[in-house]
Residue frames as qw, qx, qy, qz and C-alpha x, y, z in Angstrom:
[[0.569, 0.779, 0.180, -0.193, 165.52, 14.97, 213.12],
 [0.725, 0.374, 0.170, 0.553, 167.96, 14.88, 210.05],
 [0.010, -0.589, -0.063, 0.806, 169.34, 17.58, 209.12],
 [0.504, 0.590, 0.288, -0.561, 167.02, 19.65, 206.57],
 [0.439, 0.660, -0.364, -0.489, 169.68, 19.13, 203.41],
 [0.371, -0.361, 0.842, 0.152, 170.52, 15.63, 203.80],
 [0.426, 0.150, -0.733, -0.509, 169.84, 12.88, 201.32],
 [0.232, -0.295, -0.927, 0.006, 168.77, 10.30, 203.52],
 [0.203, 0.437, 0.477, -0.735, 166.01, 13.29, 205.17],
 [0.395, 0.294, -0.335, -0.804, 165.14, 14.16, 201.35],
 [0.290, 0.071, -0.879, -0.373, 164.56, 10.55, 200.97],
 [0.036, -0.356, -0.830, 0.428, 162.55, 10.18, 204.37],
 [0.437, 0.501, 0.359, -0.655, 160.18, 12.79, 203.69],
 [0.444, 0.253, -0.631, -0.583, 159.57, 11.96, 199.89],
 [0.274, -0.163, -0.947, 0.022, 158.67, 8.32, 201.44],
 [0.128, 0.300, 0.874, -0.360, 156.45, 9.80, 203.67],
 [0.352, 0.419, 0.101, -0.831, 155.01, 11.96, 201.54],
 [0.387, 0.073, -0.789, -0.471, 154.16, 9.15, 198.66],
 [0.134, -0.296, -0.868, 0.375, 152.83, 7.14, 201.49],
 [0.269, 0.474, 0.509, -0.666, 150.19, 10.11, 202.72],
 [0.348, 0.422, -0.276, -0.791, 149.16, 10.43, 198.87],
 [0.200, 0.124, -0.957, -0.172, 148.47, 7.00, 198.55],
 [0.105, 0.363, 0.763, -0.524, 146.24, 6.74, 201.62],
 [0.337, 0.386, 0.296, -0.806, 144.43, 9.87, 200.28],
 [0.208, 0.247, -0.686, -0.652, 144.16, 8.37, 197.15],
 [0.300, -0.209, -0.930, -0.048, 142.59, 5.21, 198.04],
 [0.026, 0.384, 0.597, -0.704, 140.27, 7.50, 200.28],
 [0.287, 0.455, 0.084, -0.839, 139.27, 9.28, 197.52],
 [0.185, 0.139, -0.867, -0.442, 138.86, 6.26, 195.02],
 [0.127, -0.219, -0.899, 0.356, 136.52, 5.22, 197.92],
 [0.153, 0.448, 0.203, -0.857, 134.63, 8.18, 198.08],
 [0.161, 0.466, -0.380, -0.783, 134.49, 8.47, 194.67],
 [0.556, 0.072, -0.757, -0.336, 133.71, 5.04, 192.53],
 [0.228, -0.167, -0.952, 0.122, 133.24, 1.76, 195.60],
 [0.248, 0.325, 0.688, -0.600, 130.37, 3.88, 197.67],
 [0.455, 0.436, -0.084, -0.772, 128.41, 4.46, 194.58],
 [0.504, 0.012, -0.758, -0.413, 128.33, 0.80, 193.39],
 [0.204, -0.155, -0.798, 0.546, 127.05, 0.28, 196.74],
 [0.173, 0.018, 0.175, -0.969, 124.19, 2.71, 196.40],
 [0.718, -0.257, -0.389, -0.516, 120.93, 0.33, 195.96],
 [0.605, -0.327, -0.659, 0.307, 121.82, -1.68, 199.10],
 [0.129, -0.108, -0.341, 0.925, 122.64, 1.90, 200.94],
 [0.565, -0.273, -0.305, -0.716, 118.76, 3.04, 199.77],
 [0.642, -0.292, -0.694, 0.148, 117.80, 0.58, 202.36],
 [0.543, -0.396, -0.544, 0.502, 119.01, 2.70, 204.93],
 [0.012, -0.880, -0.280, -0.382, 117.26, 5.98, 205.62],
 [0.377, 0.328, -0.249, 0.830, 118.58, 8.85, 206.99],
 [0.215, -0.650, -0.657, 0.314, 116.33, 9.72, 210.15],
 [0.040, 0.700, 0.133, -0.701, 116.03, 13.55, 210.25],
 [0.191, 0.437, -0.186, -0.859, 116.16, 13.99, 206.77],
 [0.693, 0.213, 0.657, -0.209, 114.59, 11.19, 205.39],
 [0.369, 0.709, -0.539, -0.265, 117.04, 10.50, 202.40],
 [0.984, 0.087, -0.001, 0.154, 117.93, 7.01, 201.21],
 [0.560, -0.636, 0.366, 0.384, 121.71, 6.88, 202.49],
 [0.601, 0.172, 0.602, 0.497, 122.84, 5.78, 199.13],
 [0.335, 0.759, 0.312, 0.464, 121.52, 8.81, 197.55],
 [0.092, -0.981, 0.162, -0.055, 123.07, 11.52, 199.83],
 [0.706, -0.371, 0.370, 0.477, 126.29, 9.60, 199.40],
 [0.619, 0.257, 0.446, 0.593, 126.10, 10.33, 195.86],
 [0.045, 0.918, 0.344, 0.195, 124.33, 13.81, 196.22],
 [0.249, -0.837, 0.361, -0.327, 126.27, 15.50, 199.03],
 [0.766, -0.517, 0.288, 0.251, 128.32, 12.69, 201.73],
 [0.776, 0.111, 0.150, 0.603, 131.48, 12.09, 198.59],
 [0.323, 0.772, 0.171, 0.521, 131.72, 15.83, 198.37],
 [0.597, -0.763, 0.067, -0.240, 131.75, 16.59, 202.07],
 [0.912, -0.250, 0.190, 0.262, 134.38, 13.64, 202.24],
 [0.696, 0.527, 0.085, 0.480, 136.36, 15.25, 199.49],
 [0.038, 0.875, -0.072, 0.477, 136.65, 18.66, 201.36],
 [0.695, -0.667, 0.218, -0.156, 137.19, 17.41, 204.28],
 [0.832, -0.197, 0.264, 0.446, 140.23, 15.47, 203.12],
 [0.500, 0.661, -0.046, 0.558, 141.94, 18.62, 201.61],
 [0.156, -0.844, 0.332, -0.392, 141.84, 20.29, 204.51],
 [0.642, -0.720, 0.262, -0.003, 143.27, 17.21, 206.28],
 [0.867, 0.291, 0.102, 0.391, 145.97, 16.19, 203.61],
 [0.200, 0.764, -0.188, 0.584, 147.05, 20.05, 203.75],
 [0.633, -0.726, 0.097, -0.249, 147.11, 19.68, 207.55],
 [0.939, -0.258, 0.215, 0.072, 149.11, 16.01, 207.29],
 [0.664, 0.584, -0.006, 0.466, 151.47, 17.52, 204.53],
 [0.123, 0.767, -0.333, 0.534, 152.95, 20.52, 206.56],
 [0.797, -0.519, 0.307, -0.042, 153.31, 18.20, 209.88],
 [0.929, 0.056, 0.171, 0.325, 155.64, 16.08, 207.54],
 [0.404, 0.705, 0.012, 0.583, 157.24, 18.94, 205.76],
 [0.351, -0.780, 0.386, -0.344, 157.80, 20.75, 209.88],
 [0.888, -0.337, 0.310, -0.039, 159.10, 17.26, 210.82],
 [0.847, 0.212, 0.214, 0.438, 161.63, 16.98, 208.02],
 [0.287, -0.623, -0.002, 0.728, 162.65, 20.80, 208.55],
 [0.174, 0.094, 0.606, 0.770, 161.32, 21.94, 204.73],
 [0.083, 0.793, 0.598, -0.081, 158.01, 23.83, 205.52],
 [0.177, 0.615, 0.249, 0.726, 157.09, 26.86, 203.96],
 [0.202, -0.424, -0.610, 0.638, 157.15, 29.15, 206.96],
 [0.041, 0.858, 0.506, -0.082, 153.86, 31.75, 207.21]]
């Protein structure tokens, strides 16, 4: 590991943090806009226990679920980088 004040560490974690905000972006662009133009072919495909047209609990409830569920793991993937570049907020 660098050490915590260097430039070329300030620069490594900044890179990797753009990087993991990118991903989540494009995760949540997914989520958000491509599975919902997708949602009359997904009606096709039923949900078995709850009998829901996939395409409508994507737009109802699955992008919401998907949203939460990637805060808690962006916050997760953020303080691994941030303990790995020696700049975490300690508890």
């Amino acid at each position: 590991m660098a050490q915590p004040d260097s430039k070329a560490n300030d620069e490594a974690h900044w890179a990797a943090t753009t990087r993991l905000m990118w991903i989540h972006i494009g995760l949540w662009v997914f989520f958000g806009y491509v599975i919902h133009m997708f949602v009359v072919p997904l009606n096709k495909i039923t949900i078995p226990i709850l009998n829901f047209p996939l395409g409508f609990y994507m737009a109802a409830q699955g992008s919401l679920i998907a949203f939460v569920v990637m805060l808690f793991v962006f916050a997760k993937q953020q303080d691994k980088i941030d303990r790995d570049h020696g700049v975490a907020e300690d508890d």
